[in-house]
N, C-alpha and C positions, 0 to 999 in steps of 0.2 A: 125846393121849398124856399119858400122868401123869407128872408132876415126880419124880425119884429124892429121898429123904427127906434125903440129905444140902444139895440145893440149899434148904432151907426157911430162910427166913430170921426173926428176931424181930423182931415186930409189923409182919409184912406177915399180908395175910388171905387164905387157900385153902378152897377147898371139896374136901370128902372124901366121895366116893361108896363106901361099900364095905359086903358081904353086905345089899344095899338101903337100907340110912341114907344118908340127905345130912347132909353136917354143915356150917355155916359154922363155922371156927375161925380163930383168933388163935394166934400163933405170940407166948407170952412169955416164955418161957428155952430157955434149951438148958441140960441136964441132964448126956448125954454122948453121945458118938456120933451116932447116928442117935434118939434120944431126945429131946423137949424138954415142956416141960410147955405146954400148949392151952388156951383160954379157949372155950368152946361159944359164938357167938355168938347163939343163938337159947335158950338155955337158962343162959347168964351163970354156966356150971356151970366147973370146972376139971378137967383131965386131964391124964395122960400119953399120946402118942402111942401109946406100948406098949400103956397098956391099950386104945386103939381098933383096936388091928392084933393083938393077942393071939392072936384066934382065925383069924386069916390072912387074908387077900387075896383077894377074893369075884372072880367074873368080872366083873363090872361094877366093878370098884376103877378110881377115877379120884383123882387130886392137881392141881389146878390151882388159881394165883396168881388171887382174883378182885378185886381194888386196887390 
């Protein structure tokens, strides 16, 4: 079951499965809301949450804490 975006906490580690991407990311700010700015853990790249949910929430969408 996927974690609701408000439980995400900064600098704990989750993996995001969603429209078939896996992603390991880092959780380093919170921005506002349901927003926080991401660290790619496997591409050392930086995002916003938003822009990895942008285009919505795939059947296979999963959130889960893996640290």
């Amino acid at each position: 079951m996927a974690l609701a975006l408000d439980n995400l906490r900064v600098g704990r580690v989750y993996r995001l499965v969603n429209q078939g991407e896996i992603r390991k990311i880092e959780v380093v700010d919170r921005l506002s809301g349901e927003n926080f700015r991401v660290k790619d853990l496997d591409t050392l790249e930086f995002y916003t949450l938003y822009e990895l949910l942008q285009w919505g929430r795939g059947k296979d969408y999963d959130l889960e804490e893996i640290r």
